[in-house]
Structure formats: C-alpha cells, structure tokens
C-alpha positions as CSV (number, residue, x, y, z in Angstrom):
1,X,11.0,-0.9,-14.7
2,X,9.3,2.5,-14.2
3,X,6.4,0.1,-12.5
4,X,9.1,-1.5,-10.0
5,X,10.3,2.1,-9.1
6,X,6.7,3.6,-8.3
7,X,6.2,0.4,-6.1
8,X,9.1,0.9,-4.0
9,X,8.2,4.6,-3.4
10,X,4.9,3.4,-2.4
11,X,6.9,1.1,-0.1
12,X,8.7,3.4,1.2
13,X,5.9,5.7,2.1
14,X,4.1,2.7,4.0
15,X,7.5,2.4,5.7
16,X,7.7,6.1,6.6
17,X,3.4,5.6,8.0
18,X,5.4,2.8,10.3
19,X,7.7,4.8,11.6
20,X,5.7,7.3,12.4
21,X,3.2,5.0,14.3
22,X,5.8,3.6,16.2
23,X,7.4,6.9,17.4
24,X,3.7,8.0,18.2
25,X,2.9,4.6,20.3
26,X,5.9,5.6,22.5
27,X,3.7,8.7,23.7
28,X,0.8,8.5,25.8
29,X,-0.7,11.1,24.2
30,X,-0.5,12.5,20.6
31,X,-0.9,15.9,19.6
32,X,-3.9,17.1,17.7
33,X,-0.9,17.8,15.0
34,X,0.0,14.1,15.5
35,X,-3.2,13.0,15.3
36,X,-3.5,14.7,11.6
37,X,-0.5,14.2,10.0
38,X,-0.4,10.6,10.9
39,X,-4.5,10.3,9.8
40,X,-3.7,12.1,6.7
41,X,-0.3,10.0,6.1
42,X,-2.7,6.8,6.2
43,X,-4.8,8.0,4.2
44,X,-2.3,8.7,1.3
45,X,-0.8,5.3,1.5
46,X,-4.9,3.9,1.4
47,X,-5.4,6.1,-1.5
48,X,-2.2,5.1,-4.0
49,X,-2.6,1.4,-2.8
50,X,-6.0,1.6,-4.5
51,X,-5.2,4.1,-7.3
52,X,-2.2,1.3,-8.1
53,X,-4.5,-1.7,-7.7
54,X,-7.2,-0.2,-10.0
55,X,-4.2,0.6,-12.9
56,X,-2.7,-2.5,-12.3
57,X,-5.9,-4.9,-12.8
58,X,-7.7,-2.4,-14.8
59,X,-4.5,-2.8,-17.7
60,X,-4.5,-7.0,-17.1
61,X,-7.8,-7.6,-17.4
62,X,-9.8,-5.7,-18.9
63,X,-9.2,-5.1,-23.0
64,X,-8.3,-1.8,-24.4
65,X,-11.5,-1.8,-27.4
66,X,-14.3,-1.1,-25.2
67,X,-16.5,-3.8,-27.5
68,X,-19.4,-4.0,-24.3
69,X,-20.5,-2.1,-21.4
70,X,-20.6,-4.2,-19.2
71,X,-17.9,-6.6,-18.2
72,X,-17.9,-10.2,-19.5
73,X,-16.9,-13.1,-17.0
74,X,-13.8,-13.2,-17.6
75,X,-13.0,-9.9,-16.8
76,X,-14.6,-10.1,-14.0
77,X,-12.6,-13.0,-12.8
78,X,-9.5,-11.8,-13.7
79,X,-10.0,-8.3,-11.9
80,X,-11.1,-10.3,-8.9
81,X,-8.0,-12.5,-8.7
82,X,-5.6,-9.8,-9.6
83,X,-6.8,-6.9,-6.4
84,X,-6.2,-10.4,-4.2
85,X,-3.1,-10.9,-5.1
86,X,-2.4,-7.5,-5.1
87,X,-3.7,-7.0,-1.9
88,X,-2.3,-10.2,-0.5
89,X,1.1,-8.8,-2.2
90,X,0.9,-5.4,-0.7
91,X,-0.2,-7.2,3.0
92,X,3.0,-9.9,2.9
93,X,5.4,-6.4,2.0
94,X,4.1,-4.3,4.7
95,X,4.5,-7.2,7.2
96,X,7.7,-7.4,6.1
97,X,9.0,-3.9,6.3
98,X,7.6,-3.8,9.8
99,X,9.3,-6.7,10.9
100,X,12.3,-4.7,9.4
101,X,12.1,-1.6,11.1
102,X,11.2,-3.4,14.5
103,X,14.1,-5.2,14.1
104,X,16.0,-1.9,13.3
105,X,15.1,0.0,16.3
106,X,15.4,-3.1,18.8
107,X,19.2,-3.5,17.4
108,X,21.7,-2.2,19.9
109,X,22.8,1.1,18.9
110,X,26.2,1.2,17.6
C-alpha cells in the first residue's frame, strides 16, 4: 500500500516533467532558468526510477542471508527480468500519462 502510494508520486512527478516540457516546446527559446529547472526535473525522475527499480528487484530477487558474494544464476535472472518489466512498466505509464495530458490540453476549454 505504502509501495502503490510512492509509485503514484513518482507518477505524478513524471507527469509534472511533461508538463513542463510541453509548456517549454510552445517557446522558441528557453531561458537558461528553463533550461535548468527542467534538466534538473529530469534528472530527479531518472534518479527515483532507478533508486525504485534497484529496491524493488534488489528485495525480489536477491535473498536477505548474504550466504555468497557473488550472485548465483538465479539471481541474476530474476534481477534481469524484474528492471525489464519494471522498465517496460514505467515506459507503458509514462506513455500513458502523456497521452493524458495531450488529450487534456487539446480539450476545448470549458
């Protein structure tokens, strides 16, 4: 539950970088301002995709009693599986919140 909640702030945060890419597209030039807040915005949403991706798989796949130090096989299937779904995941969800908001701002204002 607490998981779920996280995820749709992380959502939301990609939907935020969206919106503020397609105000700044609408310019023909951006701001050096711009130009950083939206570099350092895409950068956050980079860095808690992969910060959630690492948790994520790192908890599935990989046991809690370090028994080795390096990983066995399995593991290392598992972890490679698990970041491409959760990066196929993540991909199919931002696609879909952009198709969103397009749709938003090309709706007749009421």
């Amino acid at each position: 539950s607490c998981g779920r909640l996280a995820d749709v702030g992380n959502y939301f945060q990609h939907y935020k970088l969206i919106h503020l890419l397609s105000k700044m597209a609408f310019q023909p030039r951006l701001s050096s301002s711009q130009q950083k807040q939206m570099e350092q915005l895409e950068l956050d949403v980079m860095q808690d995709m992969y910060n959630r991706l690492s948790e994520a798989c790192r908890n599935k796949c990989i046991s809690k009693s370090y028994d080795e130090g390096e990983l066995s096989k399995a593991e290392s299937v598992c972890l490679d599986r698990c970041a491409a779904k959760y990066l196929e995941v993540y991909e199919r969800v931002g696609k879909k919140l952009t198709a969103m908001y397009t749709a938003q701002m090309q709706a007749p204002q009421k």
